[in-house]
Steps between C-alpha positions, in 0.01 A plus 500: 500500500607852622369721733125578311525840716734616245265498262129663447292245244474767251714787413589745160763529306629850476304733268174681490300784266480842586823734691303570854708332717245510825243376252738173410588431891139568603428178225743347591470442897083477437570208248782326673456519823777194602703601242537856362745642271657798386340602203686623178350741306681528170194745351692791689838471206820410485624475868227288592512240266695208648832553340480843624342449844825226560751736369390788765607214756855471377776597689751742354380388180308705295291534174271702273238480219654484162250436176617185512469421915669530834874611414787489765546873638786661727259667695188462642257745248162586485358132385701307800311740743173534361504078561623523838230831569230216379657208718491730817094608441429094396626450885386767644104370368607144592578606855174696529285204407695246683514611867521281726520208223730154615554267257662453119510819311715485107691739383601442122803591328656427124804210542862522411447340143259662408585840600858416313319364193264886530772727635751692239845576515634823437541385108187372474490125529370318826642433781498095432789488258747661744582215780643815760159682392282242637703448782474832618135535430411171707727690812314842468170277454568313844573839647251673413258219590628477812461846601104438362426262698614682805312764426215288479532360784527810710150624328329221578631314782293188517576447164688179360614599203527303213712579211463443141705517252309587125720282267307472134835521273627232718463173254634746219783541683586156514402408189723756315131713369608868614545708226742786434457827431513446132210228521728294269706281763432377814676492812686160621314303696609560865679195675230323731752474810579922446138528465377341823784619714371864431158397569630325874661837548259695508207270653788495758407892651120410626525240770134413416349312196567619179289437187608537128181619235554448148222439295678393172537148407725245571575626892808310606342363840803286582749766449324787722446214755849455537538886534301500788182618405224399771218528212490565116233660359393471149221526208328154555362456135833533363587193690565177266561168556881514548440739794278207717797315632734800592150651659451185676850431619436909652180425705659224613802724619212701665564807289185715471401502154282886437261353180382789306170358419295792401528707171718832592241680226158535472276220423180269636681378798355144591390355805764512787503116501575487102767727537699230737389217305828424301656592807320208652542287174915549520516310830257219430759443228828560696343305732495735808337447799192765414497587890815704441360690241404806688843500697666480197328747276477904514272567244563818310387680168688357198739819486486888612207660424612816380324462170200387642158804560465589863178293525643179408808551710314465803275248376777340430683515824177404641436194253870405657407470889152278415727271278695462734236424770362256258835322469505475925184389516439223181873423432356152268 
């Protein structure tokens, strides 16, 4: 299996409540403290959402809030820097509260297809149905992300950064779901081969592990495998039973799966143990050895928890780092 130092046991996934952005990374490093992220907080508007957080990384590419979402620009305008404004304070907090840190830190960032599938052209429809389009988004995308992670890396030097790459509209993508602007057609499904070449692009720019979130159903664990991806990380109630072999033939690859295993809104959360259980139940059945469990698994909340009160966020986060310590400890 790889290195486990890559990895903390328990991590999130990208979002929190509230817009205080030393607030978020002083949760975040208290909660995680193997494996802290930096946080998202879409509360603050349109710039910090995840579209809009991603498209302040481009380079020489540009965009700005229409009624109907991000649209293509000429120019960098007032929504382009208001994202990058809130990027530079979400570092800032994250290097206050992680001096003197060594070990895996995330960064997240929205994915080629699904920023092309969110992203307008100048006349309104997305970014998907133009082949160039895409091409040119998944260049500016690997720029951009490349620049980040420098600049991550210079603010927190012990860091080992691990990238993600938020990818939800992926399986619509393939499948041919996206709609177009008129809601009455979709877009063509995008050509697996085209599709996974973009994705190995831009993985290429981090020379760490990179992990691809999407907590829809149906994630296409063979396909982002091939692309490189070092760990996938996904909504683990969505999972059915066509997803075991593809997530077995994975562990056995020794990529990382990150299990979202606790609700990303509030509820009763159950004992830590309870919250692993089908975790545990999945490899029984696979028939994996259970002592690689805990190498194998990052346990995370089921998706961001942007929607979720301030109180149950860090319960939350909490409820993620005992689960995981339960996994360690009774992986039958």
């Amino acid at each position: 299996m790889g290195d486990t130092n890559l990895w903390g046991p328990a991590t999130g996934v990208g979002s929190l409540p509230g817009g205080d952005a030393r607030e978020a990374a002083k949760t975040v490093t208290g909660s995680f403290e193997d494996f802290p992220f930096l946080a998202e907080l879409p509360a603050r508007g349109p710039g910090a959402d995840m579209i809009g957080r991603t498209i302040g990384m481009l380079v020489d590419l540009y965009a700005h809030v229409e009624p109907s979402g991000w649209r293509i620009s000429d120019r960098p305008g007032r929504d382009t820097k208001r994202a990058r404004s809130w990027l530079g304070e979400d570092l800032d907090a994250l290097e206050e509260f992680t001096q003197g840190y060594e070990g895996p830190l995330k960064v997240q960032a929205v994915g080629p297809w699904t920023l092309a599938a969110a992203l307008e052209l100048r006349g309104g429809e997305a970014a998907l149905g133009d082949a160039g389009a895409c091409r040119d988004l998944a260049g500016s995308l690997a720029e951009g992300l490349r620049a980040h992670l420098a600049e991550l890396r210079k603010r927190v030097p012990g860091a080992r950064p691990v990238l993600q790459l938020d990818e939800p509209s992926l399986t619509a993508v393939l499948r041919g779901h996206v709609r177009t602007a008129s809601g009455y057609r979709t877009h063509r499904a995008v050509d697996r081969q085209v599709v996974e070449s973009a994705l190995r692009d831009v993985m290429a720019v981090h020379d760490g592990p990179v992990v691809v979130h999407s907590c829809a159903p149906d994630v296409p664990f063979a396909l982002l495998r091939r692309a490189g991806a070092a760990g996938i990380s996904f909504d683990f109630s969505l999972l059915t039973e066509r997803d075991e072999e593809p997530i077995g033939e994975a562990v056995e690859a020794g990529t990382r799966l990150f299990a979202g295993v606790v609700p990303s809104t509030d509820t009763a959360l159950s004992d830590p143990g309870g919250s692993v259980m089908g975790v545990r139940t999945l490899w029984r059945r696979l028939g994996l050895n259970p002592g690689t469990l805990a190498e194998s698994v990052v346990v995370t909340p089921s998706c961001g928890l942007a929607g979720a009160s301030p109180a149950y966020a860090r319960a939350a986060l909490a409820h993620c780092v005992r689960a995981a310590r339960s996994l360690a400890d009774n992986p039958e």
